[in-house]
N, C-alpha and C positions, 0 to 999 in steps of 0.2 A: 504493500500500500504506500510506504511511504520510503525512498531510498535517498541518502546524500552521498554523494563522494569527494571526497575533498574538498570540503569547503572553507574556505578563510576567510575571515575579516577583520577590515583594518579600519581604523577610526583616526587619521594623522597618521602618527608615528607611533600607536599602541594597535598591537595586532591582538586582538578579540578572541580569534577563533584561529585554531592553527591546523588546520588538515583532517573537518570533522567525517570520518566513513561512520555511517549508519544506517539500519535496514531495521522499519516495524513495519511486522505483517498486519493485515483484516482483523481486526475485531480486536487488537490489542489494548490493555490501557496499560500504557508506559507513563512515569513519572521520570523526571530531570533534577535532578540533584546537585545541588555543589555550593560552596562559600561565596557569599556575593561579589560578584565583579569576575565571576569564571566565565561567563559566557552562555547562560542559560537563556536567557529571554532573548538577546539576541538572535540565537538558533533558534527559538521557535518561532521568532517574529519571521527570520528566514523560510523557516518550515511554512508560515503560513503568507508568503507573498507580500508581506507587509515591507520587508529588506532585502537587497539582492546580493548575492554573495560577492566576495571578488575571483575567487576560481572557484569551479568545480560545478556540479550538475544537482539538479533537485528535482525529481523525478517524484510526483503523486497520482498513481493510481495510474500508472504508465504513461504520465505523462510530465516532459520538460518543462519546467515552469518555466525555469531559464530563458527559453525562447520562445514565449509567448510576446504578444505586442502590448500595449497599454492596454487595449481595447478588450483582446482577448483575456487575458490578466486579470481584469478588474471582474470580467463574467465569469468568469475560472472561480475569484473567488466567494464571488456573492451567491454562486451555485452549488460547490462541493466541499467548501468551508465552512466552520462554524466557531467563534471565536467567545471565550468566554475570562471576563479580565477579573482582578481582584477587585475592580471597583465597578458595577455592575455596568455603569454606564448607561444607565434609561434618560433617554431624555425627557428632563422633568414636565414638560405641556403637554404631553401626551398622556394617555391610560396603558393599563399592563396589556391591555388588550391591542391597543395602536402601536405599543413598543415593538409585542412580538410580532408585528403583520411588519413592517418596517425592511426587513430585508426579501418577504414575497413580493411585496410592490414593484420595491426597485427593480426584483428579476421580473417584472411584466405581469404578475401575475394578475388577475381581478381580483376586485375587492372584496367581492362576494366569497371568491377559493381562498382566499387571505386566513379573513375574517374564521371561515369553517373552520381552517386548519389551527388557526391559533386557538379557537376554541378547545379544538380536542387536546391540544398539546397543554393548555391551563389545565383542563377536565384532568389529564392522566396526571399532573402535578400537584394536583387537590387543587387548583387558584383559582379554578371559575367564579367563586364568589369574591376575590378580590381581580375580576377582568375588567371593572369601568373605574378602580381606583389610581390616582396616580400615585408616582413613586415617594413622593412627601407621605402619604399616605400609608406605605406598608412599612414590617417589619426589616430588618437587616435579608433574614430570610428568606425572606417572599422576591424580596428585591433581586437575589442572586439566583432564585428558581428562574423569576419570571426571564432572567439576562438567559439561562440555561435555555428556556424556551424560542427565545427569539434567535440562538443559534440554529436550533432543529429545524425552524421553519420549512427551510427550503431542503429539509433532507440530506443535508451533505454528507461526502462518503467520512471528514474526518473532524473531529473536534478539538481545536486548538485552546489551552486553559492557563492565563498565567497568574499564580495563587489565588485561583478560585476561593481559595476558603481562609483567605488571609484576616480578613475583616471578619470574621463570623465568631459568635462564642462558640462555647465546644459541641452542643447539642445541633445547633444546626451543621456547625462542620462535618460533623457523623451520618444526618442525612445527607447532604449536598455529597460527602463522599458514596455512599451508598448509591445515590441516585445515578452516580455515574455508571456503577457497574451495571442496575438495571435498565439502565438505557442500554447499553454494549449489548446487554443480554436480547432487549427487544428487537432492539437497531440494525444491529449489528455493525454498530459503526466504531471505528480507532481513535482512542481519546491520549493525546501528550499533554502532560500536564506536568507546567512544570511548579514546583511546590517546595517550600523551606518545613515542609509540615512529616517529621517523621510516619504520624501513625498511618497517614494517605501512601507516600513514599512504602509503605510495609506490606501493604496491603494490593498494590497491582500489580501486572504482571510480569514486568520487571522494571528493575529503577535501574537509567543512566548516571552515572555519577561521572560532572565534568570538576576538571580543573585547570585552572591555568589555559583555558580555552582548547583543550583535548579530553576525550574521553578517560577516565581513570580507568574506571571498571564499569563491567555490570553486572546486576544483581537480579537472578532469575530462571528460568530455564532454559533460556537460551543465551545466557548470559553466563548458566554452568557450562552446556556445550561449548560455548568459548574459550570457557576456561583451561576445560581438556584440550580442544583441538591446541592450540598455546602452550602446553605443555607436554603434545607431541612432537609438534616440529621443533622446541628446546632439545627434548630428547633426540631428533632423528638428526639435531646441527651438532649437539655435544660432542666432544672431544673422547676418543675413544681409552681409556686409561693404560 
């Protein structure tokens, strides 16, 4: 679903991101790990067409994003993206219910398909009874569901998340974490998330840990695979005694 290969970035004379290779499958939910100023939101901003690399290729769901145009780009990602920030981001003149229509619009959608879809998307979130309030109006909670919601809208194949549950006490972080696996489970869609919050970090299915703008490790089942395969070719270079 989602593949990078070398990717770098530089900001001036401070290089960001130093030759990231990366591969999450369908239906993953990966978390991004690391000490601030390693290069996490960066790379997911990348990951999500928001920044463009300075080398290397970014390929989503077989496709280059790399070499898309503006045009194409900007449809790329109001179609198969879904962006979800630590700060929900609702624009406050509007209702929960016009927030999440907000990105069907833009993609052409009618008012009337909008309107249905956000409906069922609050319904499956419990928020139908807070759809004609605005965001002055809800909890912390509500606020970060209804942001969850207005990703979905248009169905995208991936869900981009940067500390979603940064702002939240701990009860709602527990749902809003949960809720993510039971979307994946409905969805079937790939959520990266990247997160300073261990017990989310522990809990999917597998954590990238950067540092220093490269990958450290990772932590998971494909991330032990890695481990071995790493620790055979150590073994098949080793020096024979």
């Amino acid at each position: 679903m989602i593949q990078l290969q070398n990717i770098t970035k530089s900001f001036g004379t401070l290089q960001v991101l130093k030759g990231i290779d990366l591969q999450i499958g369908k239906g993953e939910v990966v978390s991004i790990v690391g000490p601030s100023g390693a290069g996490k939101t960066t790379l997911l901003q990348i990951m999500g067409t928001l920044d463009t690399p300075d080398t290397g290729s970014v390929l989503l769901d077989g496709i280059d994003v790399t070499r898309l145009k503006d045009k194409e780009l900007a449809r790329f990602r109001n179609q198969r993206l879904g962006f979800v920030f630590q700060f929900h981001q609702l624009l406050p003149e509007f209702t929960a219910l016009e927030n999440v229509c907000i990105p069907a619009l833009i993609a052409g959608t009618s008012t009337k398909q909008a309107t249905e879809r956000a409906k069922e998307l609050l319904d499956y979130l419990n928020l139908s009874e807070r759809a004609h309030h605005k965001p002055a109006e809800l909890s912390g909670g509500e606020k970060q569901r209804i942001a969850v919601a207005r990703a979905l809208i248009n169905n995208p194949a991936i869900i981009l998340a940067d500390e979603p549950s940064g702002s939240l006490d701990s009860k709602n972080k527990e749902e809003l974490h949960q809720l993510f696996f039971d979307l994946r489970d409905k969805f079937g869609q790939t959520f990266v998330i990247v997160t300073h919050d261990e017990a989310l970090s522990q809990i999917t299915d597998r954590t990238i840990h950067i540092k220093d703008g490269m990958i450290d490790n990772v932590i998971g089942t494909n991330g032990a695979d890695e481990a071995i395969e790493t620790e055979n070719v150590n073994e098949d270079n080793a020096p024979s005694a």
